[in-house]
C-alpha positions in Angstrom: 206.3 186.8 268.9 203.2 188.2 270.3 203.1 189.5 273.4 201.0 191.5 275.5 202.9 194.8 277.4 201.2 194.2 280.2 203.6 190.9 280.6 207.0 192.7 280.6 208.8 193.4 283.7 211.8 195.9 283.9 213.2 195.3 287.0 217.2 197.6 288.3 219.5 195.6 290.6 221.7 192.4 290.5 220.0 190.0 287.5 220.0 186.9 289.4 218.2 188.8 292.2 216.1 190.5 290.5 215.0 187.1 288.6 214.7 185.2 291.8 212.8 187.6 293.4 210.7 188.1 290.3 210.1 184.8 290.0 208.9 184.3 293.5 206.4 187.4 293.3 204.9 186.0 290.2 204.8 182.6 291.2 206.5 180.7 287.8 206.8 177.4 287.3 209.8 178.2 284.8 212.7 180.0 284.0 213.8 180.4 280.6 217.3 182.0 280.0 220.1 181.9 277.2 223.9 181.5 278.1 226.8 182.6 276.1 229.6 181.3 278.6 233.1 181.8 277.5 235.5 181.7 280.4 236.3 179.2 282.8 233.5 177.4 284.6 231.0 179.8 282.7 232.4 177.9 279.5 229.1 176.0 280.6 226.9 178.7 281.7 227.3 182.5 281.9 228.1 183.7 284.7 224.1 185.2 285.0 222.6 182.6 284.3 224.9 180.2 286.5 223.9 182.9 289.1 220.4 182.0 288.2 220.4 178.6 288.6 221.0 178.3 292.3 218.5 180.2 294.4 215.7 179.7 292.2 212.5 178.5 293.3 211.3 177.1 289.9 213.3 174.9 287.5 215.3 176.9 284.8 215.6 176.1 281.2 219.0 177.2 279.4 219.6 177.6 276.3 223.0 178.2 274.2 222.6 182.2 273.1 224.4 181.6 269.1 227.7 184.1 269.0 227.7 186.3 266.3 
């Protein structure tokens, strides 16, 4: 992938809250986000990215993170 530095954003806290509120300074129009869910409810999502999901102010795109 190329990418320019300039585009990265390292962000301390909570993830979810640092991705909504990242999301809301910058404006997106999308989330992209892997899950690798194992227990419970998060079977489905991961717990962070379930976090994600609600609060967001864009639509969010999952995708299954492969287990190695």
């Amino acid at each position: 992938l190329d990418f320019d530095p300039d585009d990265i954003a390292v962000t301390i806290g909570r993830p979810a809250a640092e991705i909504h509120s990242l999301a809301r300074e910058l404006n997106c129009d999308l989330i992209a986000i892997a899950s690798h869910g194992r227990h419970g409810w998060s079977r489905l999502l991961g717990s962070t990215a379930n976090a994600v999901l609600h609060g967001t102010p864009c639509d969010i795109m999952v995708g299954r993170f492969p287990e190695s």
